[in-house]
N, C-alpha and C positions, 0 to 999 in steps of 0.2 A: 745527185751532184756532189761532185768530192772536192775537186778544186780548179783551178785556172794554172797552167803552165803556162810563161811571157812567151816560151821560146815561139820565132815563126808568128809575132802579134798575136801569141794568144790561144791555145789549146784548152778546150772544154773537156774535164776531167772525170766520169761518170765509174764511179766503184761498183762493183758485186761484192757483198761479203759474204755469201750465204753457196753453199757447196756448189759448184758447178762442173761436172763433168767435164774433163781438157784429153788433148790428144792421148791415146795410148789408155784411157780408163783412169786417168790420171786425173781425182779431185782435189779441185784446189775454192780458196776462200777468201785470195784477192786478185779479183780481175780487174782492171782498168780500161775503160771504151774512151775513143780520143776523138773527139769532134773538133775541126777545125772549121770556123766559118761556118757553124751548124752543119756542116757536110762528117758522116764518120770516117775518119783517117786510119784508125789502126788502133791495134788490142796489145793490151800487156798482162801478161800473168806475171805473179813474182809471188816468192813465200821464203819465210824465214823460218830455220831449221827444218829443211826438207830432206827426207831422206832418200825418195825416191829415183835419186838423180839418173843414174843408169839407164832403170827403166824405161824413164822420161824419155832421155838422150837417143835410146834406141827407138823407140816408136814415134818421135820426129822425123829417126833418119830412113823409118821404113818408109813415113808417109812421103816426104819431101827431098830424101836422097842424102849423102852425107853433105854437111856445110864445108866451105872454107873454113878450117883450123887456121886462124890469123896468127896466133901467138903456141909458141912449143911450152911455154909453160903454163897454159892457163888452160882452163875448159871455157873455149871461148869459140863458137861459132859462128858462122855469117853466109847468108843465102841469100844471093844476088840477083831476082828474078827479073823478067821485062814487066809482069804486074804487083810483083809483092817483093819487099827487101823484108826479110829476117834475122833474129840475134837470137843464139841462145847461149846463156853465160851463167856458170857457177863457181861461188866461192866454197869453196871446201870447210876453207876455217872456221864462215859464221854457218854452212849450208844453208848459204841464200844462191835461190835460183832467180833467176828472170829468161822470160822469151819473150820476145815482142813481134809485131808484124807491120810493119806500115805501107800502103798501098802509093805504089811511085808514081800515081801519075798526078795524086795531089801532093805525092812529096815536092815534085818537080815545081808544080803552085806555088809552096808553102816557102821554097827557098827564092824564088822569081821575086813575091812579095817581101820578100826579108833583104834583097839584095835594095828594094826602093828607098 
């Protein structure tokens, strides 16, 4: 257990720090598992000073197809599926990555109860 995020009444935080093979051959050494309401919600990988970003980027887009490019100056994707929403986003200047997944039909839950 790592921590509690408020957002959405309360996300259950659970870390990996210990090498875990990710998309594309890609090890990484922080993952995050998101439990809402003891139910799992969705995963985040994130790493600072990674170098691999390309790599990364491509073998998302072989697995999942290319994302929506939201922004023309940012490396900032987004995959808008009917069961999985995804983001994959990198900062160049610190090379920090993040890709996350969260599954919609508890996202849909998760904003219904936030709207109470």
């Amino acid at each position: 257990y790592s921590r509690k995020d408020p957002s959405y009444g309360g996300i259950d935080i659970y870390r990996s720090s210990r090498g875990v093979p990710c998309i594309g051959g890609v090890f990484t050494t922080n993952v995050d598992y998101l439990f809402w309401r003891g139910r799992f919600c969705g995963i985040c990988f994130f790493e600072e000073g990674f170098s691999g970003f390309e790599k990364f980027r491509d073998s998302v887009f072989k697995e999942f197809g290319e994302g929506k490019k939201t922004f023309t100056d940012q490396e900032y994707y987004l995959w808008e599926g009917e069961k999985t929403l995804m983001a994959l986003e990198y900062n160049s200047a610190g090379k920090r990555i993040l890709f996350w997944m969260l599954g919609v039909s508890i996202l849909r839950q998760m904003e219904e109860r936030d709207k109470e």
